[in-house]
N, C-alpha and C positions, 0 to 999 in steps of 0.2 A: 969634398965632392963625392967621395967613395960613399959616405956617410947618409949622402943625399939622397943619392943614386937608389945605397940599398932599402932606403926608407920608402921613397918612390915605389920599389919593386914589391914590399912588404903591404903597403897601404894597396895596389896594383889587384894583389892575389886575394887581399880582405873584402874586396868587392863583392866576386862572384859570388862569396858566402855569404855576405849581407844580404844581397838580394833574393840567394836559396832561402835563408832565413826568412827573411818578408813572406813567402811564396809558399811558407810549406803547410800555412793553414790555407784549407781547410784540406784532411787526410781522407779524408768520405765522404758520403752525401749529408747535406745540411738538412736536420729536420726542422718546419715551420710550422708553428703550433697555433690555429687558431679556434679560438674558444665558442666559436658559432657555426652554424652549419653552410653548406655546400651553397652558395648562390647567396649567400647573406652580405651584407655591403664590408665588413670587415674583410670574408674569403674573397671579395673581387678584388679589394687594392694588394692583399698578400698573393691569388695569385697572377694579378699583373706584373709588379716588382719579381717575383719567381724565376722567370724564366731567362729578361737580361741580365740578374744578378746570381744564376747562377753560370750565364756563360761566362761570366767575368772574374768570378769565382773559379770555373773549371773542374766543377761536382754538379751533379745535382742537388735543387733542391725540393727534396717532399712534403707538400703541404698536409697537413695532420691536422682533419676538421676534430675539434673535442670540443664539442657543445656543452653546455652544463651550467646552472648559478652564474648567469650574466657574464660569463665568460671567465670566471675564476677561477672553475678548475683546472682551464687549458692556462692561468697565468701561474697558478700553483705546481704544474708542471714542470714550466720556463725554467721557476724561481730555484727547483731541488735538481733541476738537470744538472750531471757529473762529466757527462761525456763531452765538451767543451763542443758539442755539433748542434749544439738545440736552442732557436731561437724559437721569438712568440711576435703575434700580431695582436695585439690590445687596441680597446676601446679605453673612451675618456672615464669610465665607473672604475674599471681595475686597478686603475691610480688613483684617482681624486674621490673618491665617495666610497669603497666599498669597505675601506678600515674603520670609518665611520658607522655604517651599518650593520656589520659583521663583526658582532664580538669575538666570535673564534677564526677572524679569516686566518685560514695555514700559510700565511707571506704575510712579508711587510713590503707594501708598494715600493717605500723608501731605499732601505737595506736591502731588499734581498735580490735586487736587480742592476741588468746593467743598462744603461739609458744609452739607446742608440740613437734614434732621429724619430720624430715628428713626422708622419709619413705624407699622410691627408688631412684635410677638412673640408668639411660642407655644411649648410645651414642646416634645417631640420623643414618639413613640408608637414604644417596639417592638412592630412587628409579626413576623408569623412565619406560618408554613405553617400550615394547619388542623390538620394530623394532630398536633403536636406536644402536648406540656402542655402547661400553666400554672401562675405562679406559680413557687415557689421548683425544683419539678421542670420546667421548662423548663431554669432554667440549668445544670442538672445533666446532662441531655441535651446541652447544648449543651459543656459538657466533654469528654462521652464520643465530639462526634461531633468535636471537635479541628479539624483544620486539613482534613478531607473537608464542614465548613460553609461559607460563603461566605454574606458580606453584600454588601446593594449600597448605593451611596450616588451625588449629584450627581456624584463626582469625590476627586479627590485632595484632601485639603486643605480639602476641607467641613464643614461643622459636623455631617452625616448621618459621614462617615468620620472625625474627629477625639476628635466623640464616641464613638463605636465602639470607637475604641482606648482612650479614658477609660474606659469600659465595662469591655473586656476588663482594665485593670487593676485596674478594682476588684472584678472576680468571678473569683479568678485561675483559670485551667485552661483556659479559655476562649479558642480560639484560630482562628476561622472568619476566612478571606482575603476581602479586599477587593478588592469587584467592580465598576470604576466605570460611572458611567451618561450619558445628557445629560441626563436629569431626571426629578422624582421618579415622572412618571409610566409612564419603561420601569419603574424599578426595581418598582413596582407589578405589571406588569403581567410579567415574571420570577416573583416570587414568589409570585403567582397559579398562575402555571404550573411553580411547584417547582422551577425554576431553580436559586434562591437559598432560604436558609433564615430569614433573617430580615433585615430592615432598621431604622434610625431615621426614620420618616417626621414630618414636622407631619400634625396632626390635621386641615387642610381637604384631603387625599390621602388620608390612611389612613382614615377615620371610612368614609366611604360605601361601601369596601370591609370596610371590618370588621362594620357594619351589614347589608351584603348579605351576609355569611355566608362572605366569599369568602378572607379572611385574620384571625388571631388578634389580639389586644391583646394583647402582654403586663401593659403599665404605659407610664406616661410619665414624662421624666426632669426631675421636679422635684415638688413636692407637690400636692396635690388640684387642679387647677385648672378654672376655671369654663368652659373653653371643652369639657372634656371630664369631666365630673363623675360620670361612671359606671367612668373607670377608673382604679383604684390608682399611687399611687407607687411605683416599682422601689424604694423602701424596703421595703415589703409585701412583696416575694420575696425580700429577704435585703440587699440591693443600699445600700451606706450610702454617704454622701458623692456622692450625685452630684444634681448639678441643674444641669441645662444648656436653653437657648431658643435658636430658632433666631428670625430676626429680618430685616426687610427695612428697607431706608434712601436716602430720595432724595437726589442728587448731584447736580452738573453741574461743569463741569471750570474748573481755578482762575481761567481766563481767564474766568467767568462775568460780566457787567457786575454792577456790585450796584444797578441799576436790574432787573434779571432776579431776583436776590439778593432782593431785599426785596419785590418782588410775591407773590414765587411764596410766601416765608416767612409774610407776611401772610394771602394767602389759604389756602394750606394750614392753617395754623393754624382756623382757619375751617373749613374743607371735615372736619376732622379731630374738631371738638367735634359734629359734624352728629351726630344721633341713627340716623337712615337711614344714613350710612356706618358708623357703628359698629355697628350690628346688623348690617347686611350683610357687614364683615370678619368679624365674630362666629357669623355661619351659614357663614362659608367656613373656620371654621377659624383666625380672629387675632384677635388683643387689641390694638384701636387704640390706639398712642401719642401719635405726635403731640408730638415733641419740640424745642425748638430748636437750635440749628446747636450748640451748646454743649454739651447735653446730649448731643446723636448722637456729638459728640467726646469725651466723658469714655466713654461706653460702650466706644466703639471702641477707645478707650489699656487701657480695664481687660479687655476681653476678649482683646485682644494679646497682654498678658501673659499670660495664662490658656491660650490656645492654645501660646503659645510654650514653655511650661511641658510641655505633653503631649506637640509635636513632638521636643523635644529629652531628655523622660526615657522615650519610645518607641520614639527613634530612626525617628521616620519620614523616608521620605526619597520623593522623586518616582524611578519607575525608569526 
């Protein structure tokens, strides 16, 4: 019983340290690295999540726009942080296409990272010039105007430019050059100004421009979906076999502690079931996921493939 007793008492006093343990990341403010600029649909869902999870947290956390090569150099960043304070907000290219494209990229999507959660997704909206049609005579237009069109997209190697080329093979004729950007919102604001003739934009970009009257819908590339319910599937224009999401996903680099690891997974997961962040991704344009480090990693391997597939039967190449 004595035995019990002081076992009890020993296990008792182990507590309060377990839980300081738990509790003691993070020691400063959290930096969040995203690779595109201020107002681009990647910075609206980093800084949504921002602010419940850094109350949850109990630091702040500072969002760090580093725009640059499709978002790779703010992933190349993530990947060499030491400071065990430094996460990243990535797009679906930084994972799945850009080891493919980039012979010298400085990371390995794989290795040099640590897979937190799957944040968002949303379909992708072409948009297009006001003057143009709609529907199945857009793309019919868009044959005849060939290789004097020009789309724009994040970059090389994006999910706005890979889809594209997905696109152009499934509507053949179709052959408008690729125009790249630092984010979605020059490409927006080009095509406003007739620059360009159409782009793949997410719906928290494109909607409030197409609302204001100031660029067309054509459709979005996947089926009806709720965050954009007024505009048809590129099925509806002729358009068969495509459905593609574009997608945001938190990281931080392999050397992450899993004391960092398992705060941040814990509370996001939390910060992510929130009814108030879900409606708020959901008014900007996303479909909260909120997935675990598991699931962000099966998505990442099957879209891989997927990309790598388009790259290599397209012949794309960086010039």
């Amino acid at each position: 019983m004595h035995l019990s007793k002081r076992a009890l008492l020993i296990a008792a006093c182990a507590l309060p340290l377990a839980a300081a343990a738990q509790s003691s990341w993070p020691t400063k403010p959290v930096r969040l690295v995203v690779g595109f600029p201020g107002g681009s649909t990647p910075d609206i869902a980093a800084r949504t999540i921002a602010e419940p999870l850094s109350k949850a947290l109990g630091q702040p956390i500072v969002v760090d726009n580093k725009p640059g090569a499709s978002g790779n150099i703010a992933a190349d960043q993530v990947a060499k942080a030491t400071d065990d304070h430094t996460i990243g907000v990535v797009i679906n290219g930084n994972l799945t296409s850009s080891k493919m494209l980039y012979p010298k990229l400085p990371y390995d999507p794989i290795k040099d990272f640590t897979y937190l959660s799957l944040l968002t997704t949303a379909p992708l909206v072409v948009v297009a010039q006001n003057s143009l049609p709609s529907g199945a005579a857009f793309f019919d237009a868009a044959r005849q105007g060939g290789d004097k069109w020009s789309y724009g997209s994040v970059g090389v190697g994006s999910v706005g430019h890979l889809g594209m080329e997905l696109l152009k093979g499934r509507v053949p004729g179709v052959k408008a050059v690729h125009v790249p950007y630092q984010g979605n919102p020059q490409v927006m604001t080009d095509l406003i100004g007739n620059q360009i003739q159409l782009a793949l934009i997410p719906p928290g970009v494109a909607m409030p421009q197409v609302k204001a009257g100031k660029v067309k819908a054509i459709g979005v590339t996947s089926g009806r979906s709720a965050l954009v319910p007024e505009l048809p599937p590129l099925a509806d224009a002729g358009v068969k076999d495509f459905n593609l999401e574009v997608w945001t996903a938190l990281l931080g680099p392999a050397n992450l502690s899993k004391q960092a690891q398992d705060r941040i997974t814990r509370e996001l997961a939390i910060v992510m079931k929130s009814p108030e962040v879900r409606q708020k991704l959901f008014e900007q344009g996303w479909q909260a996921v909120g997935t675990s480090p598991d699931g962000m990693r099966t998505r990442v391997k099957e879209e891989a493939a997927l990309m790598g597939k388009i790259i290599s039967t397209q012949g794309i190449k960086l010039q």
